[in-house]
N, C-alpha and C positions, 0 to 999 in steps of 0.2 A: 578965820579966813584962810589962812596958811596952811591950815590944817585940812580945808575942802579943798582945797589945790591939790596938795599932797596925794588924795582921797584919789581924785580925780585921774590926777598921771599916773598912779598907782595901776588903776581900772586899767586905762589907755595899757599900760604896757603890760598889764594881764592879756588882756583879749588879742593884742598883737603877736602875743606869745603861743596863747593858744590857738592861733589860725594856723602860725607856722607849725606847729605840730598836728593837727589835721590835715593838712596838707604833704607830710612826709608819711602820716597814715597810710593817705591817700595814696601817694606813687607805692607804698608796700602793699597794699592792696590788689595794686594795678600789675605788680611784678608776678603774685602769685597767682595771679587769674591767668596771665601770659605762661605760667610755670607748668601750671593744669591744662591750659589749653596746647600747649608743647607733648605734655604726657599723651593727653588721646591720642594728638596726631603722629606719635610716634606707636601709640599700641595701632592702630588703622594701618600705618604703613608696614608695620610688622606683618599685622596677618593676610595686608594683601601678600606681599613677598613668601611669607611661610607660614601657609595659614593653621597646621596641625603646632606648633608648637604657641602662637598667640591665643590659638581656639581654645588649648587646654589648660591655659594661665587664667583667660577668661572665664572658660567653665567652672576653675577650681576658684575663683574669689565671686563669684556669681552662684556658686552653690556654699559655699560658706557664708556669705551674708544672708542668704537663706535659713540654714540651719540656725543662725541666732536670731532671726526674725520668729521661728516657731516657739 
């Protein structure tokens, strides 16, 4: 009996444990989508502003994923 108790709060304080670490996943998750979605909008803003030197950063990693796709 002592010992399903045991078994029991055991469990409880597994799954308690593991939500809260899902949950700090989750906000790292949430940081790095914010972190990417800050990157575009700073290559956008770039190349409206100066579009020859964004266009050609672009071109050069846009023709390099290229060439390792062939």
């Amino acid at each position: 009996m002592l010992t399903t108790i045991a078994v029991h709060v055991q469990a409880l304080w597994l799954s308690r444990t593991a939500a809260a670490d899902e949950r700090g996943q989750t906000s790292a998750e949430y940081a790095l989508v914010l972190l990417g979605a800050a990157a575009v909008e700073l290559l956008i803003v770039g190349w409206a502003t100066h579009p020859t030197r964004v266009g050609k950063l672009l071109d050069s990693v846009l023709d390099n994923i290229r060439d390792k796709v062939k």
